[in-house]
N, CA and C atoms as a LAMMPS dump frame, in Angstrom:
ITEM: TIMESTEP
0
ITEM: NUMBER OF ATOMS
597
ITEM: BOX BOUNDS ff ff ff
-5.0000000000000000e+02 5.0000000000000000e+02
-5.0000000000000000e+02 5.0000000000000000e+02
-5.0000000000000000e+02 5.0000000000000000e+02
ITEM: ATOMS id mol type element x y z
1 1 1 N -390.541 122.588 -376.559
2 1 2 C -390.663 122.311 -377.998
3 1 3 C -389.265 122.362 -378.603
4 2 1 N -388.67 121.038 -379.326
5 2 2 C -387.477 121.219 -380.128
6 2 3 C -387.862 122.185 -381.02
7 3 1 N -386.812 121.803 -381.855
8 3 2 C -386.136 122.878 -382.859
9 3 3 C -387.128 122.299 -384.346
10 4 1 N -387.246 121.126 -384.314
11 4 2 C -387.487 120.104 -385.426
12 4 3 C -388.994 120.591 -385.53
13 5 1 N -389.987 120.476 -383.731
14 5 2 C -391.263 120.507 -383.965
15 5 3 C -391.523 122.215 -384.063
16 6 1 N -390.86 123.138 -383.882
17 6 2 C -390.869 124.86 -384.385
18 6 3 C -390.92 124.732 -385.782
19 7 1 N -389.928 124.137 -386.526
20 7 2 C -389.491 124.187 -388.135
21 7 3 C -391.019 123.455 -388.513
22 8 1 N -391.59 122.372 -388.287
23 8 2 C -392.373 121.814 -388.78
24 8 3 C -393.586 122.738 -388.418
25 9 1 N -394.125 123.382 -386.62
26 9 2 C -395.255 123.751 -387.36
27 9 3 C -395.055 125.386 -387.973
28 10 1 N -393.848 125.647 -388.104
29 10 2 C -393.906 127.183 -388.519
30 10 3 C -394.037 126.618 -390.38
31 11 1 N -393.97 125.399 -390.341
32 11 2 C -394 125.061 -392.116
33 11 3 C -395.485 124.801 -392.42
34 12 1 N -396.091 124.343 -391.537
35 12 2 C -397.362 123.811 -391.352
36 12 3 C -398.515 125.509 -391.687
37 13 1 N -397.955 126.18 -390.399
38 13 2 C -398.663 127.859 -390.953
39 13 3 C -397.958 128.687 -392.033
40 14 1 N -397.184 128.153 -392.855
41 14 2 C -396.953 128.591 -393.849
42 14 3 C -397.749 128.335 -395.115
43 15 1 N -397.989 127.372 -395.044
44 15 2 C -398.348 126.161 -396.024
45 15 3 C -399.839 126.71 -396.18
46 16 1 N -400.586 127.066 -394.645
47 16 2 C -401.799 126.994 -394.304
48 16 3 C -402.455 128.786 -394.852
49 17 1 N -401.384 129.222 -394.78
50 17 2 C -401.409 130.612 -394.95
51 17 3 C -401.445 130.819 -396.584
52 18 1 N -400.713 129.892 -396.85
53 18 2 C -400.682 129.965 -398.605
54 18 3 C -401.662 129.552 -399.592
55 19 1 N -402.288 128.427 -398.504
56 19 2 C -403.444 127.623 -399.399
57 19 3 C -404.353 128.997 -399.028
58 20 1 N -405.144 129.443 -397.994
59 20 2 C -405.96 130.674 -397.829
60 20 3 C -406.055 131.135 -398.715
61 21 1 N -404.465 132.107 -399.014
62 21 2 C -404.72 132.979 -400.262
63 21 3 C -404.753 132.464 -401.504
64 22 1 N -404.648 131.428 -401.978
65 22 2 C -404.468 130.812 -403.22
66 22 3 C -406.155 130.623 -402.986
67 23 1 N -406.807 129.833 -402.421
68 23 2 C -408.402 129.906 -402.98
69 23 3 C -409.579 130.478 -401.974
70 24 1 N -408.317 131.613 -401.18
71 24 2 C -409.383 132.549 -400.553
72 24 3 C -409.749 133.82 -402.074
73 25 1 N -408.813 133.816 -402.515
74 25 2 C -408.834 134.645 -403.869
75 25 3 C -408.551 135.936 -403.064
76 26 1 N -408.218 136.729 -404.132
77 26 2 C -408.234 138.287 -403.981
78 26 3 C -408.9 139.274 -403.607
79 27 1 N -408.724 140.625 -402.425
80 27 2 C -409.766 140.642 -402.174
81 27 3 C -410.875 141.804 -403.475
82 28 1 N -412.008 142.574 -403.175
83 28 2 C -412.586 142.691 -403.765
84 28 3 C -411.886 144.323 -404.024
85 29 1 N -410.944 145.327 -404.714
86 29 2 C -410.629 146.352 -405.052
87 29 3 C -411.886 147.041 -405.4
88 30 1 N -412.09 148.505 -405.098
89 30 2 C -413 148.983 -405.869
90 30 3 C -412.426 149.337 -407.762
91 31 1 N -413.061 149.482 -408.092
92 31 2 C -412.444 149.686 -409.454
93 31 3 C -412.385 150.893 -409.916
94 32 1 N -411.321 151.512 -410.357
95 32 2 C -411.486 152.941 -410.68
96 32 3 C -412.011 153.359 -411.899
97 33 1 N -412.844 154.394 -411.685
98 33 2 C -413.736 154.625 -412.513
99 33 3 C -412.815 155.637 -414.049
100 34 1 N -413.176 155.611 -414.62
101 34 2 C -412.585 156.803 -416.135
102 34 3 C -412.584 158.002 -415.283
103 35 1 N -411.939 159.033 -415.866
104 35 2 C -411.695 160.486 -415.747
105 35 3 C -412.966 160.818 -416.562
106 36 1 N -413.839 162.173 -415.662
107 36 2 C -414.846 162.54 -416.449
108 36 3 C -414.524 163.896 -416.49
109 37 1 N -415.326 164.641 -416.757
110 37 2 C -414.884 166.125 -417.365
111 37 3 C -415.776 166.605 -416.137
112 38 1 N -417.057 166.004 -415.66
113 38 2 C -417.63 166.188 -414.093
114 38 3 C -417.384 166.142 -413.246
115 39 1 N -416.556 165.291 -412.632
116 39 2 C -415.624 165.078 -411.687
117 39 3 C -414.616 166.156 -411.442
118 40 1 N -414.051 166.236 -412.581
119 40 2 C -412.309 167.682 -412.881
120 40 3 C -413.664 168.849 -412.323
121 41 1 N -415.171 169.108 -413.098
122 41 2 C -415.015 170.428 -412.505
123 41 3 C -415.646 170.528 -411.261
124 42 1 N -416.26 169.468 -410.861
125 42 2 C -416.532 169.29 -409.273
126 42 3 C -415.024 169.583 -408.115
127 43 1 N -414.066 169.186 -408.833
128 43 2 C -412.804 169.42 -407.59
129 43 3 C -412.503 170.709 -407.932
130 44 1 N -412.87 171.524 -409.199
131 44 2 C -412.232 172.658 -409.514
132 44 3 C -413.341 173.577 -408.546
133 45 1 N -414.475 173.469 -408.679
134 45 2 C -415.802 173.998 -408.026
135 45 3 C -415.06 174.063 -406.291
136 46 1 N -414.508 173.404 -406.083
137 46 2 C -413.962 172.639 -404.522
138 46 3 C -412.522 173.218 -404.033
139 47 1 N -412.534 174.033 -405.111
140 47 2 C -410.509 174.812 -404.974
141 47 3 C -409.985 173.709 -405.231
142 48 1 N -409.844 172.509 -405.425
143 48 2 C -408.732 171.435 -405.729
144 48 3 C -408.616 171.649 -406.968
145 49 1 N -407.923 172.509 -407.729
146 49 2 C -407.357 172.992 -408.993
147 49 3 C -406.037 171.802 -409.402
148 50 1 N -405.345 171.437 -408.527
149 50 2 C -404.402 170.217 -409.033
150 50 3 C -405.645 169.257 -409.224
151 51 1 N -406.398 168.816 -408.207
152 51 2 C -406.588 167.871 -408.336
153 51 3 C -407.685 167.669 -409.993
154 52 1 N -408.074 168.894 -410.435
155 52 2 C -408.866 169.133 -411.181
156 52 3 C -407.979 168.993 -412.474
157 53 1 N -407.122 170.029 -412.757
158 53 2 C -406.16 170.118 -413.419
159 53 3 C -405.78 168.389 -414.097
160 54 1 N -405.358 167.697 -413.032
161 54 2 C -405.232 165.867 -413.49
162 54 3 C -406.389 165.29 -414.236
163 55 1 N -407.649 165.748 -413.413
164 55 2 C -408.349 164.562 -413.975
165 55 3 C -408.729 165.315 -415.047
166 56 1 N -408.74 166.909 -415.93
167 56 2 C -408.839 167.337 -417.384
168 56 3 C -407.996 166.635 -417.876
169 57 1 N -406.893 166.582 -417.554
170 57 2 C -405.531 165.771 -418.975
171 57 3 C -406.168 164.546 -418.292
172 58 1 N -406.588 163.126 -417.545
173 58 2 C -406.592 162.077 -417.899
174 58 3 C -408.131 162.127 -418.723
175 59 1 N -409.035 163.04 -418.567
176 59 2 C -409.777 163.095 -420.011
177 59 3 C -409.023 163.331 -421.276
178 60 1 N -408.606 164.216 -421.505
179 60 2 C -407.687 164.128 -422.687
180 60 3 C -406.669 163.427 -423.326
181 61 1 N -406.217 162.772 -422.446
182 61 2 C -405.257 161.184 -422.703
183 61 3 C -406.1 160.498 -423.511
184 62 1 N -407.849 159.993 -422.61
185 62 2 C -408.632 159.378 -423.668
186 62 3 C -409.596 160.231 -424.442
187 63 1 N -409.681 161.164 -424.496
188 63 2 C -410.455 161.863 -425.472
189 63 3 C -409.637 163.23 -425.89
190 64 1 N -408.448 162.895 -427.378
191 64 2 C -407.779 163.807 -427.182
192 64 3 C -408.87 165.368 -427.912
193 65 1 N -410.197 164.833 -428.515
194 65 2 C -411.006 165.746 -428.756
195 65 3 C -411.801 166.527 -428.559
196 66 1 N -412.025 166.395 -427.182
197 66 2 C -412.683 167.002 -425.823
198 66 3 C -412.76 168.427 -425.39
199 67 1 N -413.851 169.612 -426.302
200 67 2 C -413.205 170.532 -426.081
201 67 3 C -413.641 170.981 -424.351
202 68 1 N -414.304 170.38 -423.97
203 68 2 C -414.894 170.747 -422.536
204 68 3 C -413.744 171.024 -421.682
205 69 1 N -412.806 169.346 -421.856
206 69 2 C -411.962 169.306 -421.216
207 69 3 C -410.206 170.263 -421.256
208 70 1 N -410.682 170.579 -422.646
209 70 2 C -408.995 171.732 -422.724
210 70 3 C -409.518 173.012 -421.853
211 71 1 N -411.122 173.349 -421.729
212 71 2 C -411.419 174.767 -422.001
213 71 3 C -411.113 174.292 -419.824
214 72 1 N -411.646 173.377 -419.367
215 72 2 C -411.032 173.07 -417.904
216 72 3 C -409.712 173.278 -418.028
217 73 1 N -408.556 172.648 -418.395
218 73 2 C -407.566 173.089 -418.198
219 73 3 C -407.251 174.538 -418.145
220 74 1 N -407.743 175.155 -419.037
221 74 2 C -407.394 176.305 -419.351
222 74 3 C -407.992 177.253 -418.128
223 75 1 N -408.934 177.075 -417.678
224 75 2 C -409.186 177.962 -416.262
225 75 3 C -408.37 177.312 -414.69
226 76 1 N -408.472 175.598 -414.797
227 76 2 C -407.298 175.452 -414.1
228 76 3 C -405.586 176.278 -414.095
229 77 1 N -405.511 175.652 -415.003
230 77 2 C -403.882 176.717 -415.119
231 77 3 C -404.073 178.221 -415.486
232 78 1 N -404.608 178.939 -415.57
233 78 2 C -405.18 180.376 -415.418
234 78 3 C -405.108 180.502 -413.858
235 79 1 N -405.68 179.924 -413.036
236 79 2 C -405.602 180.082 -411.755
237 79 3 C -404.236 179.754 -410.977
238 80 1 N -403.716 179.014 -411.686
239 80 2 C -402.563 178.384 -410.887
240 80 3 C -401.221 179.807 -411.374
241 81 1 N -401.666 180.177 -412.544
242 81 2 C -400.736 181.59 -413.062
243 81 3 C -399.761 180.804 -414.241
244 82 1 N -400.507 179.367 -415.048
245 82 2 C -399.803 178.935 -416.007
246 82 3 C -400.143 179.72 -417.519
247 83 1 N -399.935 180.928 -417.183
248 83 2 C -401.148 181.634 -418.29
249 83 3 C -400.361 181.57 -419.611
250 84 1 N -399.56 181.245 -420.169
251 84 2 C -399.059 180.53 -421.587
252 84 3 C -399.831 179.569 -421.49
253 85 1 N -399.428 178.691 -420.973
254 85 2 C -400.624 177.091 -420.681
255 85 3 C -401.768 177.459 -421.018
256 86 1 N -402.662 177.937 -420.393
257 86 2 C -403.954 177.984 -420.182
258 86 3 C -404.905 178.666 -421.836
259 87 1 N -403.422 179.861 -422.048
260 87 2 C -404.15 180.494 -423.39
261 87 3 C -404.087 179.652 -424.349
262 88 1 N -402.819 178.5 -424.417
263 88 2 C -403.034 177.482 -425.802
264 88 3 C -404.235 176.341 -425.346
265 89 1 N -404.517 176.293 -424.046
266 89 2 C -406.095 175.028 -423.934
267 89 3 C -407.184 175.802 -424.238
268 90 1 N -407.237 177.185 -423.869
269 90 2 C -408.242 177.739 -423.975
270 90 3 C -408.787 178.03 -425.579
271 91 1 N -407.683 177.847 -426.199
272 91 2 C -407.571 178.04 -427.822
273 91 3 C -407.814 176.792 -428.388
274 92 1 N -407.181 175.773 -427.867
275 92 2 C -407.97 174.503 -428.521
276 92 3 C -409.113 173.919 -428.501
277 93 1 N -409.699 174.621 -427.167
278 93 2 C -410.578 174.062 -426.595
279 93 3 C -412.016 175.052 -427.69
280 94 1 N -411.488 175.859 -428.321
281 94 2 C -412.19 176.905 -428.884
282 94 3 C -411.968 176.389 -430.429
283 95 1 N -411.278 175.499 -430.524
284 95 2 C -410.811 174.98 -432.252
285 95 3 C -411.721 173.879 -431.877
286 96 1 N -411.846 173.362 -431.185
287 96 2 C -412.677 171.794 -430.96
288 96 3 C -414.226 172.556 -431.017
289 97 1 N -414.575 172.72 -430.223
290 97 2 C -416.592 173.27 -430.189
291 97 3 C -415.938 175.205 -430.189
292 98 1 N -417.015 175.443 -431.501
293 98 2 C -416.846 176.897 -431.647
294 98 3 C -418.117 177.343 -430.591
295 99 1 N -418.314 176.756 -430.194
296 99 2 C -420.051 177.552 -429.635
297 99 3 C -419.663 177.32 -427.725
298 100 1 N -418.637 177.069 -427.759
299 100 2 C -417.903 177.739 -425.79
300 100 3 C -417.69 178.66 -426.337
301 101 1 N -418.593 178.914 -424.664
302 101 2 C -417.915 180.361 -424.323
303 101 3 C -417.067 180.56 -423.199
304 102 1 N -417.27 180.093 -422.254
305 102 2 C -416.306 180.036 -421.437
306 102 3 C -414.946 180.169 -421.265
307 103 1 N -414.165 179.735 -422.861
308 103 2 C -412.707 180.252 -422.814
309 103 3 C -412.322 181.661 -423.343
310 104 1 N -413.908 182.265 -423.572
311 104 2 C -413.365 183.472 -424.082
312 104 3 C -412.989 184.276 -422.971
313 105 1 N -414.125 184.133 -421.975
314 105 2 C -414.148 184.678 -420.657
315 105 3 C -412.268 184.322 -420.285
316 106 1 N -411.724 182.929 -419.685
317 106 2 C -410.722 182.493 -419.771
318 106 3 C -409.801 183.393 -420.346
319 107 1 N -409.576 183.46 -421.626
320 107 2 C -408.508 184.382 -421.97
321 107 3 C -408.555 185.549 -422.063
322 108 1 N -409.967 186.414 -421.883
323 108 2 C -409.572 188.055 -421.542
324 108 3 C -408.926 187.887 -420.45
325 109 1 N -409.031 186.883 -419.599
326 109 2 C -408.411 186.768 -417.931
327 109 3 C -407.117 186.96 -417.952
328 110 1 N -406.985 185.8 -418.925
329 110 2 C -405.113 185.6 -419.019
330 110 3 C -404.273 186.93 -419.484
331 111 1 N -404.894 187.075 -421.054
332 111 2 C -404.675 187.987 -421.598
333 111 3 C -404.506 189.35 -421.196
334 112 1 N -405.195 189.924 -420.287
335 112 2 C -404.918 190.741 -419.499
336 112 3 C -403.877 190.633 -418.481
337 113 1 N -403.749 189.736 -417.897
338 113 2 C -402.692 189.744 -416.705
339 113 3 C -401.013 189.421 -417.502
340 114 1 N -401.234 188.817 -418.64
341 114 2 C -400.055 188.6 -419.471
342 114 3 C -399.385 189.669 -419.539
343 115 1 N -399.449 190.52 -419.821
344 115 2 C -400.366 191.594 -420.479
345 115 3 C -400.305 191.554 -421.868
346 116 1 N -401.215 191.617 -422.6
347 116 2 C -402.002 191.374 -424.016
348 116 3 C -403.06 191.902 -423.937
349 117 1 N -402.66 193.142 -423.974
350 117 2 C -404.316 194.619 -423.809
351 117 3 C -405.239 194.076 -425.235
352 118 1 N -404.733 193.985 -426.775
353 118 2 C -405.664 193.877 -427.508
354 118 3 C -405.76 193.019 -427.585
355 119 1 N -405.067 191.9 -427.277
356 119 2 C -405.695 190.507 -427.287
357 119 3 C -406.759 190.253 -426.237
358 120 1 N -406.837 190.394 -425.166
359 120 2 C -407.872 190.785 -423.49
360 120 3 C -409.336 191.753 -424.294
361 121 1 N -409.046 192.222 -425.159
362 121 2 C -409.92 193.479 -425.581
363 121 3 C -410.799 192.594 -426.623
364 122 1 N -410.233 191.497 -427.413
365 122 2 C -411.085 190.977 -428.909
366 122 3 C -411.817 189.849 -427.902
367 123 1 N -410.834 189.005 -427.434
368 123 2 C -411.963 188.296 -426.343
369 123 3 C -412.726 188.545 -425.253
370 124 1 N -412.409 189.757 -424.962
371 124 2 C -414.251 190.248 -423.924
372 124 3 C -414.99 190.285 -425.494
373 125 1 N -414.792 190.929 -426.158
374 125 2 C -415.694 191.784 -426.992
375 125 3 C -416.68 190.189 -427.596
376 126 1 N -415.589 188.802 -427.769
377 126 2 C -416.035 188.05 -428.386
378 126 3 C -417.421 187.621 -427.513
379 127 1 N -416.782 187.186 -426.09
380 127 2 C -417.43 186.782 -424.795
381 127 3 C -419.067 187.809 -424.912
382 128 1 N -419.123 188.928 -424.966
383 128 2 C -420.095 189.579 -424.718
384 128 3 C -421.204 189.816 -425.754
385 129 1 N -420.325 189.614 -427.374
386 129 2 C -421.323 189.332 -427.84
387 129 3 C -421.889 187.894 -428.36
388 130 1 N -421.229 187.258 -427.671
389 130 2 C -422.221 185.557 -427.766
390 130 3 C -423.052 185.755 -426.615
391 131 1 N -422.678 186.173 -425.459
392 131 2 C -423.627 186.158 -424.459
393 131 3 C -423.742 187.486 -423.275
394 132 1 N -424.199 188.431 -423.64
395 132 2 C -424.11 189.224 -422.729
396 132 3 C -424.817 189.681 -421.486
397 133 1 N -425.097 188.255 -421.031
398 133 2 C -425.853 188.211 -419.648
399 133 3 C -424.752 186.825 -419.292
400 134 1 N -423.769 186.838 -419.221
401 134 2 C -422.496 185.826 -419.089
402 134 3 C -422.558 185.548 -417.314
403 135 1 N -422.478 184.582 -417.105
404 135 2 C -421.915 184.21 -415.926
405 135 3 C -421.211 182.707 -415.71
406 136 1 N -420.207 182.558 -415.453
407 136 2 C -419.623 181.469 -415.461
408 136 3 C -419.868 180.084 -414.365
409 137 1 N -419.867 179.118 -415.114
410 137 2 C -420.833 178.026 -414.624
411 137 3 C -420.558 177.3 -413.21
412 138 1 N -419.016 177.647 -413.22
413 138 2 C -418.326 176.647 -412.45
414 138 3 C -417.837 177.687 -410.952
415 139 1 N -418.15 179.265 -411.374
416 139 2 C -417.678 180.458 -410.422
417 139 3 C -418.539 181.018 -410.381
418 140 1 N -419.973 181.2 -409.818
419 140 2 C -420.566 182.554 -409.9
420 140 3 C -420.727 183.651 -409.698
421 141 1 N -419.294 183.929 -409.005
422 141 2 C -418.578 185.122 -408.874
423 141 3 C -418.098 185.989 -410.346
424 142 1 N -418.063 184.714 -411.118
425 142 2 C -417.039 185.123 -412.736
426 142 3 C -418.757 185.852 -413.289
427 143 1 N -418.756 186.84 -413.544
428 143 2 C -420.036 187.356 -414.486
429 143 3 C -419.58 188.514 -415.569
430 144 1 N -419.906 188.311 -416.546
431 144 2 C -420.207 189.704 -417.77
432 144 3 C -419.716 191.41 -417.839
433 145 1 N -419.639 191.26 -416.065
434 145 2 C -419.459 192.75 -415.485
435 145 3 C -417.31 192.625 -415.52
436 146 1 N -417.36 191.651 -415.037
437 146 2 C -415.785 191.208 -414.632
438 146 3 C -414.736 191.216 -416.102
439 147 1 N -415.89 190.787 -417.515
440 147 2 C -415.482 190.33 -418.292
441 147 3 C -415.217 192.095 -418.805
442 148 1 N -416.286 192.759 -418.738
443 148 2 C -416.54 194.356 -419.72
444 148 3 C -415.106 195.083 -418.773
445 149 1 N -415.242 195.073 -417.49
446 149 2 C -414.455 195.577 -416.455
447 149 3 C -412.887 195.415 -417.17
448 150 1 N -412.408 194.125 -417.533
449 150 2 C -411.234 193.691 -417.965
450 150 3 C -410.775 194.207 -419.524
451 151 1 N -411.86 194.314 -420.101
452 151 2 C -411.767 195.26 -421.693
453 151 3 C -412.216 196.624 -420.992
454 152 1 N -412.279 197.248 -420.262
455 152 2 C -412.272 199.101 -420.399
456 152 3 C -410.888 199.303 -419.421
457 153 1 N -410.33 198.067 -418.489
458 153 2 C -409.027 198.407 -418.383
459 153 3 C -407.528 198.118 -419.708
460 154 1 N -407.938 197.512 -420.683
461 154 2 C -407.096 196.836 -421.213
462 154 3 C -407.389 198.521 -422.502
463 155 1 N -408.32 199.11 -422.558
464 155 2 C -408.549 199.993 -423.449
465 155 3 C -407.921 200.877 -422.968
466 156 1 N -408.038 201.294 -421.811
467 156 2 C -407.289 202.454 -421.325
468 156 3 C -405.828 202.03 -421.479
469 157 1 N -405.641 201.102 -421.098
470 157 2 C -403.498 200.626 -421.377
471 157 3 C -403.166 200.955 -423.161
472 158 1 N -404.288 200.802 -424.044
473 158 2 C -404.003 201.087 -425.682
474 158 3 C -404.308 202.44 -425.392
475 159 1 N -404.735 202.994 -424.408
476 159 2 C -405.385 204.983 -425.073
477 159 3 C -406.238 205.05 -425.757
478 160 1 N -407.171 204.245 -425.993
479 160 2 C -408.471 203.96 -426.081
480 160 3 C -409.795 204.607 -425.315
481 161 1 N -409.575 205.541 -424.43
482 161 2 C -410.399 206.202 -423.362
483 161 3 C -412.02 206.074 -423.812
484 162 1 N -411.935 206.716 -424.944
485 162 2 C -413.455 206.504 -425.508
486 162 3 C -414.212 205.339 -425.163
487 163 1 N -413.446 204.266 -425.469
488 163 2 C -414.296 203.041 -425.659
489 163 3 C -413.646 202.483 -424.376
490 164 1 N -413.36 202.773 -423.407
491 164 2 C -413.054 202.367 -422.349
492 164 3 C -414.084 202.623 -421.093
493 165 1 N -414.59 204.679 -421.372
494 165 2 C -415.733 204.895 -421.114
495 165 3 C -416.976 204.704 -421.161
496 166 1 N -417.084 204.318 -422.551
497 166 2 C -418.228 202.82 -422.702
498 166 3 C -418.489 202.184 -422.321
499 167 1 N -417.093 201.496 -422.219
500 167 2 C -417.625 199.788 -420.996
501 167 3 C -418.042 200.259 -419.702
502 168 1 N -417.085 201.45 -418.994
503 168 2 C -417.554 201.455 -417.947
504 168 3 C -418.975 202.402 -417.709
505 169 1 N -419.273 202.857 -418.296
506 169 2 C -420.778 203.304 -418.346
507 169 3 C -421.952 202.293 -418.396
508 170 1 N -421.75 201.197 -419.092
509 170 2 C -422.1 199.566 -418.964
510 170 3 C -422.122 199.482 -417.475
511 171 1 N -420.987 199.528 -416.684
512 171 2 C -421.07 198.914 -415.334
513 171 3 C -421.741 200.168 -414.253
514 172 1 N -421.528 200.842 -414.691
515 172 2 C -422.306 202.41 -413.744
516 172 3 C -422.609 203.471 -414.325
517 173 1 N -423.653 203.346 -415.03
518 173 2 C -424.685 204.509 -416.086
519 173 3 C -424.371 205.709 -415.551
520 174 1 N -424.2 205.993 -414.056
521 174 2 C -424.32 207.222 -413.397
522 174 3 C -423.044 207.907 -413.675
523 175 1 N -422.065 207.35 -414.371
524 175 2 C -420.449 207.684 -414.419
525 175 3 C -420.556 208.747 -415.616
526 176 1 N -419.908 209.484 -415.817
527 176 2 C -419.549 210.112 -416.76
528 176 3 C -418.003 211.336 -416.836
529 177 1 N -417.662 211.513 -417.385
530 177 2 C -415.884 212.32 -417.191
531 177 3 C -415.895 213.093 -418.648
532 178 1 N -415.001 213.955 -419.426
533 178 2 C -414.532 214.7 -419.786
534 178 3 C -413.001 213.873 -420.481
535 179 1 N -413.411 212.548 -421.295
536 179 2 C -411.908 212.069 -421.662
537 179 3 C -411.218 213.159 -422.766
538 180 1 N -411.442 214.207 -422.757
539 180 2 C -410.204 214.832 -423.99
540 180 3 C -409.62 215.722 -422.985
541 181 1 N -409.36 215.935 -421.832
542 181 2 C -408.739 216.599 -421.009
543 181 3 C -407.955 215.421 -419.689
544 182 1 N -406.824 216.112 -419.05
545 182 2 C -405.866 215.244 -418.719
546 182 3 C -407.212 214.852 -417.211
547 183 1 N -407.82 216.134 -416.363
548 183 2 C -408.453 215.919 -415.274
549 183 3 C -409.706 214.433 -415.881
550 184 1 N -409.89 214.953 -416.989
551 184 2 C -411.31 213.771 -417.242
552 184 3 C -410.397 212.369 -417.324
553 185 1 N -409.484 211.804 -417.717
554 185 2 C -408.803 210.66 -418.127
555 185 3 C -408.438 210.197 -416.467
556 186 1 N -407.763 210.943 -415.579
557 186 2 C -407.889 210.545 -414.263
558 186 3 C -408.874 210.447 -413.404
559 187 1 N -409.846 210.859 -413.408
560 187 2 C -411.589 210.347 -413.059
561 187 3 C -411.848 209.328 -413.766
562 188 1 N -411.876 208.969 -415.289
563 188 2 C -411.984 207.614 -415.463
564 188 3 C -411.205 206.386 -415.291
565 189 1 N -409.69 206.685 -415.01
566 189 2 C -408.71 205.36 -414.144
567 189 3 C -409.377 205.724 -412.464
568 190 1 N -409.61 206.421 -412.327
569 190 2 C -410.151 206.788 -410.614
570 190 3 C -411.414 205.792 -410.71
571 191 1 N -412.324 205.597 -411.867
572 191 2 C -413.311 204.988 -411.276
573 191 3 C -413.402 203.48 -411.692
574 192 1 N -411.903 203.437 -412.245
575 192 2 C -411.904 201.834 -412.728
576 192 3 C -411.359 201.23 -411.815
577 193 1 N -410.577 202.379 -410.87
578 193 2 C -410.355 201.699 -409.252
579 193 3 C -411.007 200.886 -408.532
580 194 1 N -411.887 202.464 -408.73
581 194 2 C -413.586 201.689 -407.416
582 194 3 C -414.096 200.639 -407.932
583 195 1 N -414.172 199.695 -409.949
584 195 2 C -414.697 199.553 -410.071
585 195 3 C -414.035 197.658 -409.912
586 196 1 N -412.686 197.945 -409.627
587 196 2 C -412.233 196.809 -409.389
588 196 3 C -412.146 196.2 -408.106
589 197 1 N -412.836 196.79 -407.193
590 197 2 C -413.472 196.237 -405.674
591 197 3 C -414.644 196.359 -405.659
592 198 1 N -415.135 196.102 -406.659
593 198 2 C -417.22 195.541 -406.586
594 198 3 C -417.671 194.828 -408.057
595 199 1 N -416.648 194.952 -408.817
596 199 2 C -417.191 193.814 -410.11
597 199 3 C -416.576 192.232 -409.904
């Protein structure tokens, strides 16, 4: 084969290749669907917290009014340890629908680990009395006990003992101590020990 009949039929499957795609058309893409606020907490449900984390803000890109979707962010980045982050979604997400609860739970979390003892302390208190059979939708590990647990430690950091003994009498009726003496105040951090490997 010359040189002439290579050039011609390599022009020939060029040509042939071009018409194909010109009215073979394109092929069929699936189409991507919107960001739902179901989806974010299905990957969050799944440990994919990035991947969850994304698809809350591409809800909020199009629905910047969405409080479902801030109050997701806000336990996403809570987990990730964005806890500035998480306490301003968890707050908007609480300016958008007053009737979540879920970010209250959310920011005793933060709030506590921040540390923000009376701030951790107004949101259990809020959390427990909207719902005090609480368990969280997306963790059912997260329950009511975790939430009281996090306000009778955040009471004891103010010297609050009284009402610290409260909560934890909430979590184990059988408890009781002597808080106006130094031995009773260390039996009740002694049993907020035990009480943070079973709530």
């Amino acid at each position: 084969m010359n040189n002439c009949s290579f050039i011609r039929m390599f022009r020939n499957i060029t040509v042939l290749f071009l018409l194909i795609t010109i009215f073979g058309g394109c092929p069929n893409f699936p189409r991507i669907s919107p960001a739902s606020v179901e989806k974010a907490w299905t990957y969050y449900e799944n440990s994919e917290y990035e991947r969850a984390r994304s698809e809350f803000s591409d809800v909020v890109a199009s629905e910047p009014m969405n409080a479902e979707a801030y109050n997701g962010l806000g336990w996403c980045y809570g987990i990730m340890g964005e806890l500035t982050i998480a306490i301003d979604d968890f707050d908007i997400a609480i300016e958008g629908d007053s009737l979540l609860v879920d970010p209250y739970a959310g920011l005793a979390f933060c709030y506590s680990d921040v540390p923000l003892d009376s701030e951790a302390i107004n949101a259990a208190s809020i959390l427990v009395a909207k719902d005090s059979l609480y368990q969280f939708g997306h963790n059912s590990d997260i329950t009511v006990s975790d939430v009281r647990f996090i306000k009778a430690k955040s009471l004891c950091n103010i010297g609050d003992f009284a009402g610290a003994l409260s909560e934890v009498k909430k979590l184990d009726p059988s408890f009781d101590c002597d808080i106006t003496t130094p031995s009773g105040r260390k039996e009740l951090l002694n049993e907020l020990e035990k009480l943070r490997g079973i709530v």
